[in-house]
N, C-alpha and C positions, 0 to 999 in steps of 0.2 A: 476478607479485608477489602474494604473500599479502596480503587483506586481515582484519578484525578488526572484523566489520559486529555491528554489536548492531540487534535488530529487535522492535519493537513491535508486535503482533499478526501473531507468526509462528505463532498454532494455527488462523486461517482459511481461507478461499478461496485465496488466493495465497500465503498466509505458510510455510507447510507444502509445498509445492514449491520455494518460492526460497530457503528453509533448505538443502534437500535439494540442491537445487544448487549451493549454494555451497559446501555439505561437500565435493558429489564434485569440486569445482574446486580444493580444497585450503586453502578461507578457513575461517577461525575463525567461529563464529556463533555471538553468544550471546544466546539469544530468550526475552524476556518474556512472561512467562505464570500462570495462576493456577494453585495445584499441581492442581487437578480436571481442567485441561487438558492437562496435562505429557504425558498420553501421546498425545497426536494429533501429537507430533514426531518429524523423523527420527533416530535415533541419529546420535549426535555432538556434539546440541546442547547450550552449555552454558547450564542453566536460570537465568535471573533470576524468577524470585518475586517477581509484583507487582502492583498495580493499577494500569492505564493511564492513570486518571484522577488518580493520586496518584504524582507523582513522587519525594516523601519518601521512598516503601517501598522503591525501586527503583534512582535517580540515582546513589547512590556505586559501583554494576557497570556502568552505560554506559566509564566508562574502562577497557582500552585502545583502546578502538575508534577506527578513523577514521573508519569510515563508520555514520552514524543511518539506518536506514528505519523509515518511518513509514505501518504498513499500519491503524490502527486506526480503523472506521467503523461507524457504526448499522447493523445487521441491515437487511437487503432496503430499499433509500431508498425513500420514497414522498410522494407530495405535503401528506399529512397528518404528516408526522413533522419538523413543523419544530422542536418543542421539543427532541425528541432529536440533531437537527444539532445544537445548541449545546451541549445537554449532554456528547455523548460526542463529537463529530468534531470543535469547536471544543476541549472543553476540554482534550480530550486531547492534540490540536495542542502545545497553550499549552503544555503539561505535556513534550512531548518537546523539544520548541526549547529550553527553559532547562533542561533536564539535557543536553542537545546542547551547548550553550553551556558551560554548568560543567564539562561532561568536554572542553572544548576540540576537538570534535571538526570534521576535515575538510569533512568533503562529508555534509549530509545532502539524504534521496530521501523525496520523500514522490507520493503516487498523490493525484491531485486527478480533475475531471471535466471535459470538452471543454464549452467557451463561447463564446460567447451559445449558447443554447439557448432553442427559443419552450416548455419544460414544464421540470417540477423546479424552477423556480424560489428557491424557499427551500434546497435543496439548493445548487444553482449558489452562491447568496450565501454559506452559511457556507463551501462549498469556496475561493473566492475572496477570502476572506477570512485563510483561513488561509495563502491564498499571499501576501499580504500580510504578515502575521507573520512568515515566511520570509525573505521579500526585505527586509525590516527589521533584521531579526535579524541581519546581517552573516555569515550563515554561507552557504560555498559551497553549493549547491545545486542537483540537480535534479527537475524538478516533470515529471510524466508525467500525459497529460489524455485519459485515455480514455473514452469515452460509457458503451460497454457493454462488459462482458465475458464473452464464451460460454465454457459450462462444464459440467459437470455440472451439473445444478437449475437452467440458465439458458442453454436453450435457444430460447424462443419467438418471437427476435427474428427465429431463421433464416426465418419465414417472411414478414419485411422485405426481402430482399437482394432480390428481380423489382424491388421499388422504388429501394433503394440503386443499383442497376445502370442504371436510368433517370436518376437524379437523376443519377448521376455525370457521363452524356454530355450533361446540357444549361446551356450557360454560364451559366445564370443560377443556375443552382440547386448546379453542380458542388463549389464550394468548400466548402460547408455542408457534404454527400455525405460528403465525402472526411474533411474534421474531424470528423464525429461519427458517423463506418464502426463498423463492429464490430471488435472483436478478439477472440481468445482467448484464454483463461487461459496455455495454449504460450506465446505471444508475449510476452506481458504478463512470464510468468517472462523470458523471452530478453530483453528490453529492460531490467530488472530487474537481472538480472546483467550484462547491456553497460553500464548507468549505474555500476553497483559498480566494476566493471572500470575504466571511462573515465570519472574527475567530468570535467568543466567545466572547461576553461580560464581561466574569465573568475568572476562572481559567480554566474552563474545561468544554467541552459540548461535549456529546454523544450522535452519530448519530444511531439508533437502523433499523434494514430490512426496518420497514415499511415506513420510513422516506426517506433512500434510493431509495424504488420504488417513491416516490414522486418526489425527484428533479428534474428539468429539467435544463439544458443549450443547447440553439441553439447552441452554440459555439463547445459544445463538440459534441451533433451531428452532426455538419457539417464533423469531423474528419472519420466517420463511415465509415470503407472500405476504409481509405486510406491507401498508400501505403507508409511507412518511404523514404524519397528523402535522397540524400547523404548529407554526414555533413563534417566537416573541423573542425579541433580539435581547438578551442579559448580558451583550458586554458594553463596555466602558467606549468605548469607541468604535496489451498488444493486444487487431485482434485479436490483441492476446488475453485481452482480460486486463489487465494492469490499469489502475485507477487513474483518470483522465482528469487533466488539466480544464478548466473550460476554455473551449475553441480560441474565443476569442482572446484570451493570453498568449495560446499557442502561437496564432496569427500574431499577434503584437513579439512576443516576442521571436518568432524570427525575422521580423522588420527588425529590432533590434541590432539581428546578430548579422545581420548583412552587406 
């Protein structure tokens, strides 16, 4: 089945791969972006021109889609960056759920963060929050809650796993382990398009780490190491991994929010 995924911060960490696999699986994608970023897309895409944090510029191109993802989040999370959660991961939230909503759309996917967690704190609240918004919002839903994700520029964590690998085999500690494991960018695309592929039967299903490492789609790794091709604008108008806003929003809006 072809889907008709419109995607919000498809020029980051993950947005530019799961674009690219959904072209080569034979969905329509048509991903928001500001024209300075247009080119970090794979050919195919079709351009919505817009500010993430302002759904006026952008909402009337969300329809035909049935399916929303929602990759847009503050640059590299960090425990001092609690104003920019709200400003750009909160509001932008708010901003795709009621153009989600107006274009009647199916199933939206948004990337949230694995919880409780004893750091990040202020991160964890506004991600948790925004799953709140979702689950309000009456719209089908699937929420993916990954801790970290390895990648390029976001390696460091690999020299965690002697640990991971302990924690995992001791009952007290195993459950924790396993929810907040690492993942890859691989993965994270592969779970990405398996939620595209398969909403939810029900209002709301939650993809947890280990579930993550699990998925696979040849499709999405076929994409690995590719290189975004040029595009042609067709519309009408943490270190964690977690899909970045560009800077410059971030910076505007926490001028905003100050």
């Amino acid at each position: 089945m072809q889907h008709t995924v419109f995607i919000a911060g498809a020029t980051g960490y993950m947005g530019v791969r799961l674009s690219a696999a959904l072209i080569n699986k034979g969905d329509i994608v048509r991903a928001l972006t500001r024209p300075a970023s247009a080119g970090r897309l794979p050919a195919g895409c079709r351009i919505v021109q817009g500010d993430a944090l302002d759904s006026r510029s952008w909402a009337e191109m969300v329809r035909p889609a049935d399916t929303f993802v929602h990759l847009v989040g503050t640059p590299h999370p960090a425990p001092w960056k609690g104003r920019e959660f709200i400003a750009v991961d909160l509001a932008s939230l708010k901003e795709s759920v009621a153009a989600a909503l107006d274009a009647r759309v199916g199933h939206f996917i948004y990337v949230s963060v694995a919880h409780p967690a004893p750091v990040m704190k202020a991160y964890i609240g506004v991600r948790t929050e925004c799953e709140r918004i979702i689950r309000e919002s009456g719209l089908r839903a699937t929420i993916l809650r990954p801790w970290y994700v390895l990648g390029p520029g976001h390696w460091w964590p690999v020299a965690l796993k002697p640990c991971y690998w302990l924690a995992e085999r001791m009952p007290a500690s195993r459950e924790s382990a396993l929810r907040l494991g690492l993942v890859t960018r691989e993965q994270m695309v592969n779970a990405l398009v398996e939620a595209v592929e398969q909403p939810p039967s029900g209002a709301l299903r939650i993809v947890e780490a280990p579930e993550i490492r699990r998925a696979t789609s040849s499709v999405a790794a076929e994409t690995r190491g590719a290189v975004p091709g040029s595009v042609r604008d067709a519309s009408a108008g943490p270190a964690t991994g977690r899909e970045s806003a560009p800077r410059e929003a971030a910076a505007q809006a926490g001028r905003r929010s100050a």
